[in-house]
TORKOL-4160 file (C-alpha; in steps of 0.2 Angstrom, whole numbers, padded with zeros to 4 digits, m for minus):
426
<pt num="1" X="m0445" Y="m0006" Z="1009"/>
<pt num="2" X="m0445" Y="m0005" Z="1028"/>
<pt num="3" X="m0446" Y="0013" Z="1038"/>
<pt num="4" X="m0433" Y="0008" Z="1045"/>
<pt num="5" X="m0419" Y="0001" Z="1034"/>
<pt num="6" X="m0408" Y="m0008" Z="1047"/>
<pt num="7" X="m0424" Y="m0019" Z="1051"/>
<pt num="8" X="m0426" Y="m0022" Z="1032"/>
<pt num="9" X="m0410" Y="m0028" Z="1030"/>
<pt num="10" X="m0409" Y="m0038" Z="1046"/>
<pt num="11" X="m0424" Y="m0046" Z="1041"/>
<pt num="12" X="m0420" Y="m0054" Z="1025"/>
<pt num="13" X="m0402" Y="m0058" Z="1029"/>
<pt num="14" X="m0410" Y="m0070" Z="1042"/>
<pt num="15" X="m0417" Y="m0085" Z="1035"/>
<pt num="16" X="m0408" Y="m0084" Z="1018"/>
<pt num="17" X="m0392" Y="m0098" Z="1012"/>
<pt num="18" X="m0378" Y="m0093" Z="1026"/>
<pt num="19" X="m0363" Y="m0089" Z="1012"/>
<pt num="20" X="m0376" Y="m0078" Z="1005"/>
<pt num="21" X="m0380" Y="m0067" Z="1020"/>
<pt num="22" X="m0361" Y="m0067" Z="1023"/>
<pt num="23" X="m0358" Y="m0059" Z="1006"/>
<pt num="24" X="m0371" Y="m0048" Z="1010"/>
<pt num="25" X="m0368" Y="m0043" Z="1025"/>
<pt num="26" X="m0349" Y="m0041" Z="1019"/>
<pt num="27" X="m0356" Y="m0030" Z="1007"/>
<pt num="28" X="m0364" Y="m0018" Z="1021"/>
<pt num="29" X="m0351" Y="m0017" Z="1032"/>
<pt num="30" X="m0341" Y="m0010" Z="1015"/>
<pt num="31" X="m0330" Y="m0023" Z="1010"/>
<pt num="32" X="m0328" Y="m0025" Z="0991"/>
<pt num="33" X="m0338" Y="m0036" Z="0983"/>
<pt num="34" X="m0325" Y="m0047" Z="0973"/>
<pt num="35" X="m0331" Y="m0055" Z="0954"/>
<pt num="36" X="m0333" Y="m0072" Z="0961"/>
<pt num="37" X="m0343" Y="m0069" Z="0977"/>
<pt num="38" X="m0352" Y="m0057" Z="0965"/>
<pt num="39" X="m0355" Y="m0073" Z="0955"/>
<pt num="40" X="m0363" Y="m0082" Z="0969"/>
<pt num="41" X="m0374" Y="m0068" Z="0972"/>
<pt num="42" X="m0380" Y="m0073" Z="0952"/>
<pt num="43" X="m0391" Y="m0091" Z="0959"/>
<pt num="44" X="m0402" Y="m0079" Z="0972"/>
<pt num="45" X="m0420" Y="m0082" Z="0970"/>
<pt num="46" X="m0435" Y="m0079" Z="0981"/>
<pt num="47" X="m0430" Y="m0074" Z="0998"/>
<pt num="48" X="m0413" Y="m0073" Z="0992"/>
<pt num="49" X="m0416" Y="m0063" Z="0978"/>
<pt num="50" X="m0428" Y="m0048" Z="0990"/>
<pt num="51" X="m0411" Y="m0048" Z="1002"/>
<pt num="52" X="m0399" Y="m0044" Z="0988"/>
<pt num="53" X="m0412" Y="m0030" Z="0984"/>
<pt num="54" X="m0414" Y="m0024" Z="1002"/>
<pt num="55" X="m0395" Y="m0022" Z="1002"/>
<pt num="56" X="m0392" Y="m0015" Z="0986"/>
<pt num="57" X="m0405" Y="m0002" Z="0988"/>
<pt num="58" X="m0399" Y="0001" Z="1007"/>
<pt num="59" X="m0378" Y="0004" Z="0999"/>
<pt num="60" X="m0390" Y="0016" Z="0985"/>
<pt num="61" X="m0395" Y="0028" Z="1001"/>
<pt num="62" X="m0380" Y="0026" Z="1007"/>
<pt num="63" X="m0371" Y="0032" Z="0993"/>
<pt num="64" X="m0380" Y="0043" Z="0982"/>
<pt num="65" X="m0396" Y="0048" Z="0992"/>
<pt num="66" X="m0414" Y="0047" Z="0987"/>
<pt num="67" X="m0413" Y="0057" Z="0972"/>
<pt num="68" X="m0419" Y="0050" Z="0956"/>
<pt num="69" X="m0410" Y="0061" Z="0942"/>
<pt num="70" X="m0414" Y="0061" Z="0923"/>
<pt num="71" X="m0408" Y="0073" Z="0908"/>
<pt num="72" X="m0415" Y="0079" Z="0894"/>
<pt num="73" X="m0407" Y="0075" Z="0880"/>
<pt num="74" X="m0411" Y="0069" Z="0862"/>
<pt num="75" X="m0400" Y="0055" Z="0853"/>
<pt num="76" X="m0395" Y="0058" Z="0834"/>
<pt num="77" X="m0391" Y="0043" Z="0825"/>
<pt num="78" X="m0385" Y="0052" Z="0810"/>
<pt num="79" X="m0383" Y="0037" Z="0801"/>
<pt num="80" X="m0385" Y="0018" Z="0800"/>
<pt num="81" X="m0374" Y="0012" Z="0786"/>
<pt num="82" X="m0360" Y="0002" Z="0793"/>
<pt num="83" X="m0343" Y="m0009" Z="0789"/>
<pt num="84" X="m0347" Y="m0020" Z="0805"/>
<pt num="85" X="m0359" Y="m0034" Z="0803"/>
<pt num="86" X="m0361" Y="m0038" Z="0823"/>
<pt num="87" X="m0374" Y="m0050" Z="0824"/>
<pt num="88" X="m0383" Y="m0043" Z="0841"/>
<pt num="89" X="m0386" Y="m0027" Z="0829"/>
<pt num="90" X="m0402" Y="m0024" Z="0819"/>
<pt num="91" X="m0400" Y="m0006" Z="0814"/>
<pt num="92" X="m0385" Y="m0007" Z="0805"/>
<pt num="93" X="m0386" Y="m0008" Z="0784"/>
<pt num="94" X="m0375" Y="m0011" Z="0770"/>
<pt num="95" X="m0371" Y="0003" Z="0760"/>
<pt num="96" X="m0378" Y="m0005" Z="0745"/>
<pt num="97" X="m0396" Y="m0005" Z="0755"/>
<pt num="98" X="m0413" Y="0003" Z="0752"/>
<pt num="99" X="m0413" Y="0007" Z="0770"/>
<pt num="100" X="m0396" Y="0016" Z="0774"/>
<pt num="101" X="m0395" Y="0032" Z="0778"/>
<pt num="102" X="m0388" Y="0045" Z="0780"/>
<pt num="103" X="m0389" Y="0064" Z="0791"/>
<pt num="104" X="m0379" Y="0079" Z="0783"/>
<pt num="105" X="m0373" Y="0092" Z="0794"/>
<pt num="106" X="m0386" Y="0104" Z="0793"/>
<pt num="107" X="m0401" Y="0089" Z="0798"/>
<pt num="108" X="m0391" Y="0085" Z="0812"/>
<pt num="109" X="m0389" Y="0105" Z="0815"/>
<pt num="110" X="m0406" Y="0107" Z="0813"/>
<pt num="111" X="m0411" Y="0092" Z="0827"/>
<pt num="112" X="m0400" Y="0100" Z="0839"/>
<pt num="113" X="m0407" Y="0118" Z="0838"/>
<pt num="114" X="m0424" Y="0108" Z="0837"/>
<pt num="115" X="m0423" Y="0100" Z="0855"/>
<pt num="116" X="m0412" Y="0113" Z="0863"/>
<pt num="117" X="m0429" Y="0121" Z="0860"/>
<pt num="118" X="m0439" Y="0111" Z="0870"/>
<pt num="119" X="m0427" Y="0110" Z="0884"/>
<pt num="120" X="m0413" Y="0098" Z="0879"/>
<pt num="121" X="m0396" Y="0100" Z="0887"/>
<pt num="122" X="m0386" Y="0086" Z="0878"/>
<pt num="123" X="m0387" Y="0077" Z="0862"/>
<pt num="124" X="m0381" Y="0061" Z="0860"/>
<pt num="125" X="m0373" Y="0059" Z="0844"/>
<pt num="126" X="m0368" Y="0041" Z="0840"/>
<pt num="127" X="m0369" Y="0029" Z="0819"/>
<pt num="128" X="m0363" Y="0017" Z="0809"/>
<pt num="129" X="m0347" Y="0016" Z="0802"/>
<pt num="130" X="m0350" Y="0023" Z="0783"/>
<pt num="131" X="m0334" Y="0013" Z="0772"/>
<pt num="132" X="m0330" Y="0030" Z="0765"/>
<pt num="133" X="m0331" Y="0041" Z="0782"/>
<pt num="134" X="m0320" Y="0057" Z="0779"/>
<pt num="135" X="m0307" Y="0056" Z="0795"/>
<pt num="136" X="m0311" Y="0074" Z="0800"/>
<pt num="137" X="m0331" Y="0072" Z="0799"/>
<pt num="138" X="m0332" Y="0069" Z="0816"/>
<pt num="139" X="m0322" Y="0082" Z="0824"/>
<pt num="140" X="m0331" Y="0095" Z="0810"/>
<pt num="141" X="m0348" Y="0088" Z="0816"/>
<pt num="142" X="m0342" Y="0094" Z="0835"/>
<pt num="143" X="m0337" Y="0113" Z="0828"/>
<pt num="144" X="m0350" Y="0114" Z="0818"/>
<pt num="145" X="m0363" Y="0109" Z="0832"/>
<pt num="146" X="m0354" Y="0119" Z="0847"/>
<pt num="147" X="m0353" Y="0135" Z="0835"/>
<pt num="148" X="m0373" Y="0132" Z="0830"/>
<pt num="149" X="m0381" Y="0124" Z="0843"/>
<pt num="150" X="m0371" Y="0134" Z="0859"/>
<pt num="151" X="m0374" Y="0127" Z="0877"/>
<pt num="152" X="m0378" Y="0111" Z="0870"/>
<pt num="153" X="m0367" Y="0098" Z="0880"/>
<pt num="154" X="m0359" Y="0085" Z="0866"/>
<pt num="155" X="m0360" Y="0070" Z="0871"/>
<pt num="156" X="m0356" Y="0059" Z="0856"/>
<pt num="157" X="m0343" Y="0044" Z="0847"/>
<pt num="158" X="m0342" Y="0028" Z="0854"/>
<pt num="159" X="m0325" Y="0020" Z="0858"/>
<pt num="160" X="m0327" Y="0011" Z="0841"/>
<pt num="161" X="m0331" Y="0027" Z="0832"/>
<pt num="162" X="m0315" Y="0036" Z="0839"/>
<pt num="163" X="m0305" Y="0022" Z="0835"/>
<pt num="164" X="m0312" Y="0021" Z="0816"/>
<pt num="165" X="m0312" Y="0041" Z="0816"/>
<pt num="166" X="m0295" Y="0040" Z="0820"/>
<pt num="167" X="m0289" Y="0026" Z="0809"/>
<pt num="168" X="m0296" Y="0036" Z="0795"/>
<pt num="169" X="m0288" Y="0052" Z="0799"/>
<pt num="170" X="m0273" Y="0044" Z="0802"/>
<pt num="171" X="m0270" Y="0050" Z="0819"/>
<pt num="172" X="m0268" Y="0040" Z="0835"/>
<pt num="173" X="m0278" Y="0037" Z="0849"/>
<pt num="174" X="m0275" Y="0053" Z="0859"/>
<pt num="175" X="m0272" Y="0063" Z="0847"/>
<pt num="176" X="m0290" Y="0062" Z="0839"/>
<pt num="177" X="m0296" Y="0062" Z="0856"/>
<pt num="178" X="m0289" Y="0078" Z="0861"/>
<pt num="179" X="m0295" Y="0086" Z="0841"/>
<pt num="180" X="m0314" Y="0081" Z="0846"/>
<pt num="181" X="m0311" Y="0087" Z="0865"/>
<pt num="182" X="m0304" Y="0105" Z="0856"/>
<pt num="183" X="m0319" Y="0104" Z="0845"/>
<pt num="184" X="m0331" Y="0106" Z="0857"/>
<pt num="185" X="m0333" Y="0088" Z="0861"/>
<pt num="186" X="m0341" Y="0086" Z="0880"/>
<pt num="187" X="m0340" Y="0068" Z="0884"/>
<pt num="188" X="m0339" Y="0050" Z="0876"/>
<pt num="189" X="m0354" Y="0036" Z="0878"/>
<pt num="190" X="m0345" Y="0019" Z="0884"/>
<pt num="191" X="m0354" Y="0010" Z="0872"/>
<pt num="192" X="m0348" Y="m0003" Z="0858"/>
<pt num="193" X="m0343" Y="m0014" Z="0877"/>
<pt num="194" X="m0357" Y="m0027" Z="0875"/>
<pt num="195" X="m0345" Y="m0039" Z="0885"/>
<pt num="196" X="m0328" Y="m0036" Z="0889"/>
<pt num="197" X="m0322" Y="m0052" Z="0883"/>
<pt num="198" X="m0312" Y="m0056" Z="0864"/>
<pt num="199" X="m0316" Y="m0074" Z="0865"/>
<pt num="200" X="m0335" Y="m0067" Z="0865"/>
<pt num="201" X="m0334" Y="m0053" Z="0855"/>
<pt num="202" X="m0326" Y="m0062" Z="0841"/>
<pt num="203" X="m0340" Y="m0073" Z="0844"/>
<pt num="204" X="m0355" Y="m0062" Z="0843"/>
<pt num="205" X="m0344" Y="m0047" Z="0833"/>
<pt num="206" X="m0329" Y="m0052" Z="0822"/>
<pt num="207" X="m0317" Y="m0037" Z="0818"/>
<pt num="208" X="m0328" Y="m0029" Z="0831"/>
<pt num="209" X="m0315" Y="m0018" Z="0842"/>
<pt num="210" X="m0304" Y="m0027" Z="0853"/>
<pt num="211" X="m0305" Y="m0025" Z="0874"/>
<pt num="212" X="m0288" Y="m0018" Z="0875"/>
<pt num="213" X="m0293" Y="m0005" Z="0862"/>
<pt num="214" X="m0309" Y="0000" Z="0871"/>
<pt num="215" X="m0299" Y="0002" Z="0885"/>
<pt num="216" X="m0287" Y="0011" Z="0876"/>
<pt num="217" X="m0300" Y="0025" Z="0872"/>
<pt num="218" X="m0310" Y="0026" Z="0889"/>
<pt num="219" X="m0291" Y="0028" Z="0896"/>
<pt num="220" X="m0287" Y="0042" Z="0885"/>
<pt num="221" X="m0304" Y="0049" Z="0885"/>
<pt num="222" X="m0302" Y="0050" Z="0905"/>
<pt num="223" X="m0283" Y="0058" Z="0905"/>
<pt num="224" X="m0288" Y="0072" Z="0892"/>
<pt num="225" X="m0304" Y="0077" Z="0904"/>
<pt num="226" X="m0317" Y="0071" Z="0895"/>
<pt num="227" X="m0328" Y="0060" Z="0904"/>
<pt num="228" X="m0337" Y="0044" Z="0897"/>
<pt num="229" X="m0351" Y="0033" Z="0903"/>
<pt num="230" X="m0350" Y="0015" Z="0905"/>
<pt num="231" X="m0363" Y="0000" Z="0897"/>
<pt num="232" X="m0365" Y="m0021" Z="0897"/>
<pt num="233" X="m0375" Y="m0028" Z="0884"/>
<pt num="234" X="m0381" Y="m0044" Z="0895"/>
<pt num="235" X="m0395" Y="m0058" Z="0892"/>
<pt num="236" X="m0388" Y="m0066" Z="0876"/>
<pt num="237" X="m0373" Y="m0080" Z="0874"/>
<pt num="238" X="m0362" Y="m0071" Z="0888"/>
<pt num="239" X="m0359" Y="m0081" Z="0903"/>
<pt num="240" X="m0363" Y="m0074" Z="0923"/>
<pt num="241" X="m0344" Y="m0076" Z="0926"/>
<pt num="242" X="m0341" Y="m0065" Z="0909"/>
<pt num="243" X="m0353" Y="m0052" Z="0913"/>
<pt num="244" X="m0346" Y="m0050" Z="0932"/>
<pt num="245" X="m0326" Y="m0051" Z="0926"/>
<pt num="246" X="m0335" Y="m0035" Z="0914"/>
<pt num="247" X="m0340" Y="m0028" Z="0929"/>
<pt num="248" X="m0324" Y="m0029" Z="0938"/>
<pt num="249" X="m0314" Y="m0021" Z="0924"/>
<pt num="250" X="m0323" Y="m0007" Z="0923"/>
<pt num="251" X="m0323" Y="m0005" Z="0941"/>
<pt num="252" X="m0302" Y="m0006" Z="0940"/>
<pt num="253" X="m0302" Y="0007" Z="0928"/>
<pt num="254" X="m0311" Y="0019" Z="0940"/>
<pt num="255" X="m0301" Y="0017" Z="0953"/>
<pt num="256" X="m0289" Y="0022" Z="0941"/>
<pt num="257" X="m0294" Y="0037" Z="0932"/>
<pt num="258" X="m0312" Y="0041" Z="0940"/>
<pt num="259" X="m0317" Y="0046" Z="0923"/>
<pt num="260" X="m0334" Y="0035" Z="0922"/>
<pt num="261" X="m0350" Y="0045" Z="0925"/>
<pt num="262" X="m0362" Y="0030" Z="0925"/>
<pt num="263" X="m0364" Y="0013" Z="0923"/>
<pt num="264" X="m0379" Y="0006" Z="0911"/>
<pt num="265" X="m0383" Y="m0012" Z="0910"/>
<pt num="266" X="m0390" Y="m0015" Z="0893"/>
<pt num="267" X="m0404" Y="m0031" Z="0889"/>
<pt num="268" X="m0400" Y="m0039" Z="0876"/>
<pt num="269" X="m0417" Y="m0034" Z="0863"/>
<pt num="270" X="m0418" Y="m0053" Z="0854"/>
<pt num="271" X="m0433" Y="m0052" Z="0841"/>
<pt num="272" X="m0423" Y="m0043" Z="0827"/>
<pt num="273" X="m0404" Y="m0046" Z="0831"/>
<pt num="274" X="m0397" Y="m0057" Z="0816"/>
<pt num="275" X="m0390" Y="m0070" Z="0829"/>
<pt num="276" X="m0407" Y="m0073" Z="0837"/>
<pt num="277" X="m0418" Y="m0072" Z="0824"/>
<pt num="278" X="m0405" Y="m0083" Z="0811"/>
<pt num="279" X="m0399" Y="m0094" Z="0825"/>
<pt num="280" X="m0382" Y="m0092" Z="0820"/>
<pt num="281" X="m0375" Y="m0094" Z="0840"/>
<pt num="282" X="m0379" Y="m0112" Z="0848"/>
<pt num="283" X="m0389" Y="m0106" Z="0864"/>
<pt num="284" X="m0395" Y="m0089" Z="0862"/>
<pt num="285" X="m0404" Y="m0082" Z="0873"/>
<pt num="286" X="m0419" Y="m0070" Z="0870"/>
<pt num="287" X="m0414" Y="m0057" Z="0881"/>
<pt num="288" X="m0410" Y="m0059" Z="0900"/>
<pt num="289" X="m0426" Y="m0066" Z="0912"/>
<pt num="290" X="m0435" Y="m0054" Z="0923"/>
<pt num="291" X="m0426" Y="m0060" Z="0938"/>
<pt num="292" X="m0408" Y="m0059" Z="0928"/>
<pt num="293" X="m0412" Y="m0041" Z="0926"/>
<pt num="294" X="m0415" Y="m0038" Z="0943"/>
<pt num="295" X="m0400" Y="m0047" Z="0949"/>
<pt num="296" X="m0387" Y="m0039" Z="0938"/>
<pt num="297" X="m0394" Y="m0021" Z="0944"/>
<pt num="298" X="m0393" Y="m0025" Z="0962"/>
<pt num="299" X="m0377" Y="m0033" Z="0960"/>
<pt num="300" X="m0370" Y="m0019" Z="0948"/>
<pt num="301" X="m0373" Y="m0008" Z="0964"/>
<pt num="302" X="m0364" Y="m0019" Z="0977"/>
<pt num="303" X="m0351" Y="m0020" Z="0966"/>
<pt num="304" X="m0347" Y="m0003" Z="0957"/>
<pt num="305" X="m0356" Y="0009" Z="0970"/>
<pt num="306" X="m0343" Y="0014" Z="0979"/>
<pt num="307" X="m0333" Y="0021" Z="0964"/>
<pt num="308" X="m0347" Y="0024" Z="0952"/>
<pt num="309" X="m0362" Y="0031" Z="0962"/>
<pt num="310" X="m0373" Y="0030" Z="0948"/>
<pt num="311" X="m0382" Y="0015" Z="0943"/>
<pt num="312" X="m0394" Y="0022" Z="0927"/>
<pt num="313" X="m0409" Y="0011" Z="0922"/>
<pt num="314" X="m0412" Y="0010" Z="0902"/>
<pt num="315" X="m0431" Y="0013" Z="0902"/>
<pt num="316" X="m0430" Y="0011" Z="0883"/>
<pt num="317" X="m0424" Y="m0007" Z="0884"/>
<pt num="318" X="m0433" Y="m0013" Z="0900"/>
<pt num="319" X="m0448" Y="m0001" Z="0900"/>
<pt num="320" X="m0457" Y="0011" Z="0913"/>
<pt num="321" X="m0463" Y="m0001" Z="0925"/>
<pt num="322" X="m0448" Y="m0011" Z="0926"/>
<pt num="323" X="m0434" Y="0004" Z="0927"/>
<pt num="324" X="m0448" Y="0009" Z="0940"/>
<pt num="325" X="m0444" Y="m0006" Z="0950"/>
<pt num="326" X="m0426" Y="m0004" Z="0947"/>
<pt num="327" X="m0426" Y="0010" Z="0959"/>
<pt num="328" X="m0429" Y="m0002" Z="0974"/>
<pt num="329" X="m0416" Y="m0013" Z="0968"/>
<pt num="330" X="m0399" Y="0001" Z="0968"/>
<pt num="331" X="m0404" Y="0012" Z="0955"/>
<pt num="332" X="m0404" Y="0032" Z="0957"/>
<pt num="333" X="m0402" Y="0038" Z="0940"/>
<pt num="334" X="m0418" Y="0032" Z="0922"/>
<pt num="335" X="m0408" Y="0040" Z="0910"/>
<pt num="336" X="m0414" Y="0055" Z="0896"/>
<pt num="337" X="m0431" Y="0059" Z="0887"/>
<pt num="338" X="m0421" Y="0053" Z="0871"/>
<pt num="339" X="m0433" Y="0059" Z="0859"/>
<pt num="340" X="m0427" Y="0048" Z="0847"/>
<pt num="341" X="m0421" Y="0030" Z="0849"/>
<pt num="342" X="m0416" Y="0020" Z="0834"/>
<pt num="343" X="m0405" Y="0008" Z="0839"/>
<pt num="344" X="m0417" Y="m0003" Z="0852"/>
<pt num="345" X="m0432" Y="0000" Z="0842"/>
<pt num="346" X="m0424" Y="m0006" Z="0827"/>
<pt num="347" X="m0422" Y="m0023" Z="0837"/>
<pt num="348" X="m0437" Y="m0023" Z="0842"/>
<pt num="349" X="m0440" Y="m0014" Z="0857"/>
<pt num="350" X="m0458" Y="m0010" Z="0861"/>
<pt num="351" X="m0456" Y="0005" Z="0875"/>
<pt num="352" X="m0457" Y="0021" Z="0865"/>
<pt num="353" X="m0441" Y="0031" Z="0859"/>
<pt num="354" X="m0449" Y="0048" Z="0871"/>
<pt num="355" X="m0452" Y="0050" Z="0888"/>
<pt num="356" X="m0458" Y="0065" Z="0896"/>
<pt num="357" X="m0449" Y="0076" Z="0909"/>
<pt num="358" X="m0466" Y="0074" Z="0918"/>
<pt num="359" X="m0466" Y="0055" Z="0916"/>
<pt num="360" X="m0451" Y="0053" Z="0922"/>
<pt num="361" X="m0453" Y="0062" Z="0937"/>
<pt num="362" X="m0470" Y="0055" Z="0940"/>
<pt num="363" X="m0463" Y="0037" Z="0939"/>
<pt num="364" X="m0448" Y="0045" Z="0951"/>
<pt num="365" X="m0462" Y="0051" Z="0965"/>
<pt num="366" X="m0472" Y="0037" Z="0964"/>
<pt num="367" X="m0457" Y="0023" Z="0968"/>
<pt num="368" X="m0456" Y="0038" Z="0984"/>
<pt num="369" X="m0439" Y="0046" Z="0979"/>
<pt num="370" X="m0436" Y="0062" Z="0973"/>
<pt num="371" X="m0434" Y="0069" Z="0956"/>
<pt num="372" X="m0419" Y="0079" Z="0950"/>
<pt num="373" X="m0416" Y="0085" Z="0933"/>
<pt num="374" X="m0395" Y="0085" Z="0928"/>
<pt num="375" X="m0385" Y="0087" Z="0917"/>
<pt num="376" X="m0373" Y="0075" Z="0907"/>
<pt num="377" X="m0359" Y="0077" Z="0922"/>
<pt num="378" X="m0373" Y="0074" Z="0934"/>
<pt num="379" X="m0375" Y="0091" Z="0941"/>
<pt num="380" X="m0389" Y="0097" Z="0948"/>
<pt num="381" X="m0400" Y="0109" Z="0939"/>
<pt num="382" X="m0416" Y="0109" Z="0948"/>
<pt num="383" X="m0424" Y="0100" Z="0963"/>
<pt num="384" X="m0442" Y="0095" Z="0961"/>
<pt num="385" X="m0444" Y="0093" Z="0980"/>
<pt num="386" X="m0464" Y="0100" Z="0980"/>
<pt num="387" X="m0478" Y="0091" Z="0973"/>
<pt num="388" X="m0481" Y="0088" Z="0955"/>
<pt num="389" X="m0494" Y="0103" Z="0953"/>
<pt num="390" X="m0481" Y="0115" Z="0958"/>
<pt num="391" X="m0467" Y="0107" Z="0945"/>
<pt num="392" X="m0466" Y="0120" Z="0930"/>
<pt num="393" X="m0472" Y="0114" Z="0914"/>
<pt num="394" X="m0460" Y="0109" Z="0902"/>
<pt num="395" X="m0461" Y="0113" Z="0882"/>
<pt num="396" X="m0459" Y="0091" Z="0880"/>
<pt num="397" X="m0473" Y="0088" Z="0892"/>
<pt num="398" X="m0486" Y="0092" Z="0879"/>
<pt num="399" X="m0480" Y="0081" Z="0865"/>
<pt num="400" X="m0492" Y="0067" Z="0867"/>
<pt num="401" X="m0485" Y="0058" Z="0850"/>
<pt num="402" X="m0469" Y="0050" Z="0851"/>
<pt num="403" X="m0467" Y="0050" Z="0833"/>
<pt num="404" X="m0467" Y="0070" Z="0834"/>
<pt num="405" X="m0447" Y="0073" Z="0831"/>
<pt num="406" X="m0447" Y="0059" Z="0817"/>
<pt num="407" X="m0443" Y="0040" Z="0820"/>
<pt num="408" X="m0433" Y="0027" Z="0813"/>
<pt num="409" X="m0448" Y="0019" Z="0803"/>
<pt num="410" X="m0447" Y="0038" Z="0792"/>
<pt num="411" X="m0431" Y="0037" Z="0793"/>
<pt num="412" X="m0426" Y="0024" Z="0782"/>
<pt num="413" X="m0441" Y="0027" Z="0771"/>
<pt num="414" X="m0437" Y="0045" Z="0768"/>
<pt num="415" X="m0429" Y="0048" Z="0751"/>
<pt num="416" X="m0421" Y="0065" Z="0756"/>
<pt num="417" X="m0409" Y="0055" Z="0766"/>
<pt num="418" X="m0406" Y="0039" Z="0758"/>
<pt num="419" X="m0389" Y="0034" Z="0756"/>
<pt num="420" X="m0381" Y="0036" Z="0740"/>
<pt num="421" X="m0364" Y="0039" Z="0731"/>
<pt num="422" X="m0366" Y="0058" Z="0732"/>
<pt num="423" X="m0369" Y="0058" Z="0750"/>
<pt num="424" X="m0358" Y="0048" Z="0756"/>
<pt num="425" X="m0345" Y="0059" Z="0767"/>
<pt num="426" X="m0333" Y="0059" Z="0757"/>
């Protein structure tokens, strides 16, 4: 981008389609971005396409700096056996299948303590729904894990999980809620969103849970203090109106409750999801183009930055190079190290399910921000404002095998943690 930002945006706003520029230049002067101009900013190409970048990353300085932050964190998929049959989802099996799985508490202990140790701050703890899950399992993972694994910031249990957990310990909503929240539970992923729309999710998701529901949760979630993040699965049989209503709804709930600590824009992994790969919905698409990508970041920043300041990239689904790029185009935040990713590799991501804190921040530097590791409430725990030789070396940055803390692949092949009657958790 320009040295001089002002040029930069004055520059491409000249020359481009006039309701354009006056969308953008709207934009700049800090009106809100409403979902229908937001959905003519969805045909920008070329020219058009570099000006809704220039301005998204101008609103990114604006509102959140030039820090790039990250966590290190390691996800814990404790098990892949599942009632829901969505058919986006490759990593979910029947309980009747040689590839379910299940974690017991003291693996899922045991791979806690095992990234604390290398310098993880949060896990993320999110599975399948198991047909015989014992209602209290969740909230007894929480206490088991906050009295083993101290310090660790719990970040677990989907708005699906909460609303099967708590269908299944008979309790409502808020009451769960507040057990898990009690238990030691930190805050909430805002996955299970894909889009925000019934007559698509009972497309693409029968049974799957309903908008209100989700809502229902991240509500709750919000008024009992506990914080949640907030995703779109895009690039599949959604229309550019559904994704930017989605947008707009979570945008409404901010302002409401300012209980969202980031929005994530999901790609749509096609080359294992059932519907893809069986054809089962007319017009699927294999995952959004690279110029769909671009355009729903920037646009996620003209339309949420104001509330949301934080716009994370998914590395995992759209790779180092483009998160990379992302960071031109309103992003200030690539996510965690993860450690282990099953859920996108399963659907055939290829981008790796482990990146190092000196990855990260070398793709940070080299895009001409500065890195900033955080926490899961996006504090601040250290600056990295020197050069990279004076950056401390981090007990992750010598694992050079990605497969070192195990991988979906062992996973299901592993006997010890094959799913069967006397391991269910019940």
């Amino acid at each position: 981008m320009s040295a001089n930002p002002a040029d930069a945006v004055a520059a491409c706003l000249g020359g481009i389609d006039r309701e354009l520029a006056r969308v953008l230049g709207a934009c700049l002067d800090g009106r809100e971005l409403s979902w229908q101009d937001a959905v003519s900013l969805q045909s920008a190409r070329g020219r058009e396409l570099l000006a809704l970048c220039v301005v998204a990353d101008e609103l990114r300085l604006r509102q959140a700096g030039d820090e790039v932050t990250y966590v290190v964190n390691r996800n814990i998929n404790f098990t892949n056996v599942c009632v829901k049959t969505c058919q986006f989802c490759a990593f979910s099996r029947d309980l009747r299948s040689e590839e379910g799985y299940l974690l017991d508490p003291a693996e899922i202990v045991r791979r806690a303590l095992e990234a604390q140790a290398v310098g993880a701050t949060e896990i993320c703890l999110q599975a399948g729904l198991p047909p015989t899950l014992r209602g209290r399992l969740y909230i007894d993972l929480c206490e088991t894990l906050t009295r083993e694994a101290p310090g660790l910031h719990l970040h677990a249990f989907s708005p699906e999980e909460v609303k099967y957990g708590a269908t299944r310990a008979r309790m409502s909503i808020h009451d769960y809620l507040a057990a898990l929240r009690d238990a030691g539970l930190g805050s909430l992923p805002g996955t299970s969103a894909e889009i925000l729309d019934d007559a698509l999710r009972q497309r693409i998701a029968p049974g799957r849970i309903s908008t209100a529901e989700w809502v229902e949760v991240i509500r709750t979630a919000h008024a009992l203090g506990l914080p949640t993040t907030s995703t779109m699965m895009f690039g599949h049989v959604e229309t550019v109106e559904q994704r930017m209503r989605h947008m707009d709804l979570l945008r409404s709930i901010q302002k409401e409750t300012g209980g969202f600590t980031e929005f994530v824009p999901l790609s749509f992994v096609h080359h294992e999801a059932p519907m893809f790969v069986k054809a089962t919905q007319p017009g699927v698409s294999p995952g959004p183009t690279g110029d769909d990508v671009i355009r729903l970041y920037a646009t996620a920043r003209l339309m949420l930055g104001a509330t949301f300041r934080n716009i994370q990239a998914s590395w995992v689904k759209e790779g180092a190079r483009v998160a990379q790029w992302l960071l031109s185009c309103g992003v200030n935040d690539l996510g965690g190290t993860l450690i282990n990713e099953s859920i996108s590799t399963s659907a055939g991501a290829g981008h790796g399910q482990l990146m190092t804190p000196a990855t990260l921040r070398r793709l940070i530097r080299d895009a001409g921000r500065t890195p900033a590791q955080r926490n899961t409430r996006y504090e601040i725990l250290r600056r990295f404002d020197g050069a990279a030789e004076l950056d401390p070396v981090e007990p992750l940055d010598g694992v050079t095998d990605p497969e070192a803390f195990g991988s979906y692949r062992a996973l299901v092949a592993d006997p010890r943690f094959r799913y069967r009657d006397e391991s269910r958790p019940e």
